[in-house]
C-alpha angles and dihedrals in degrees: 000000000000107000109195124201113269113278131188106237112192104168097178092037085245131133111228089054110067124123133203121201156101129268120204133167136225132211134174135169128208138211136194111008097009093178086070090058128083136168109232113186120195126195121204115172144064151290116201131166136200104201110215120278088015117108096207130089113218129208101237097201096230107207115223136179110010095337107321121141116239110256127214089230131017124061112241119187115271137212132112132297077272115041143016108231110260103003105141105196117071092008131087144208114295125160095255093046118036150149128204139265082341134010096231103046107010123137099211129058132187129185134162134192138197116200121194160120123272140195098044135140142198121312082016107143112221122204104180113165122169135169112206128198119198128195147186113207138209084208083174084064105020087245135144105233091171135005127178123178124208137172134206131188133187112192119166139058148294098262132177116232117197128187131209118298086026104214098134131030136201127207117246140193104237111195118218 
């Protein structure tokens, strides 16, 4: 795991489109019969937002692995709409899930991930707080050969930062 600091991505400039949160990458590599071991992540936490000038937080019901909505307190397994991060079988290379050099025997995987929160603006509060768990699985016996947990948390709010002659602007994660 390789948790990075939180970061604003606004892809269009907009606002409305910003999004607070924090990337990290996975990487495993296997020995002896490969094809029997798989990554699993699971995802336990919350997302909340205080939209500028409000004084309520609001819980944002971040959606995690095919559709489930992230819970406080008991891990669930995460991935995509699409996908559940590491699962070998009826899913295919992607750059955030693979195994090399093949997705069915391969002896390395990489991932990455990029939780966050979308569709904020400027003077928007974030409060994202997530507990990963991270393991590596015998999926021939059902056992746990490897487990890591991290955390990351992202608490602040959607900033402008201007430089000198300030002519042009980004958008920043200030933390409270």
């Amino acid at each position: 795991m390789d948790p990075h600091g939180p970061v604003v991505a606004n892809p269009d400039g907009n606002p409305g489109t910003i999004r607070v949160g924090q990337a990290f990458d996975i990487e495993a590599h296997f020995s002896g019969n490969c094809c029997c071991c798989e990554y699993r992540q699971e995802i336990k936490g919350y997302a909340l937002v205080r939209q500028r000038g409000s004084g309520v937080w609001s819980d944002i019901g971040m959606v995690i692995g095919r559709g489930a909505q992230l819970d406080r307190n008991n891990f669930q397994e995460d991935g995509k709409p699409w996908f559940f991060y590491g699962h070998r079988r009826g899913q295919r290379n992607i750059p955030e899930d693979s195994y090399l050099p093949g997705r069915l025997a391969g002896c390395e995987y990489k991932g990455n991930d990029f939780p966050s929160v979308y569709g904020l603006t400027l003077g928007d509060s974030v409060d994202l707080h997530l507990t990963f768990r991270g393991r590596i699985i015998d999926v021939c016996t059902g056992t746990i050969k490897w487990e890591k947990t991290w955390r990351i948390h992202c608490y602040g709010f959607v900033d402008i930062d201007m430089s000198f002659p300030y002519l042009t602007s980004t958008y920043k994660f200030t933390a409270f």
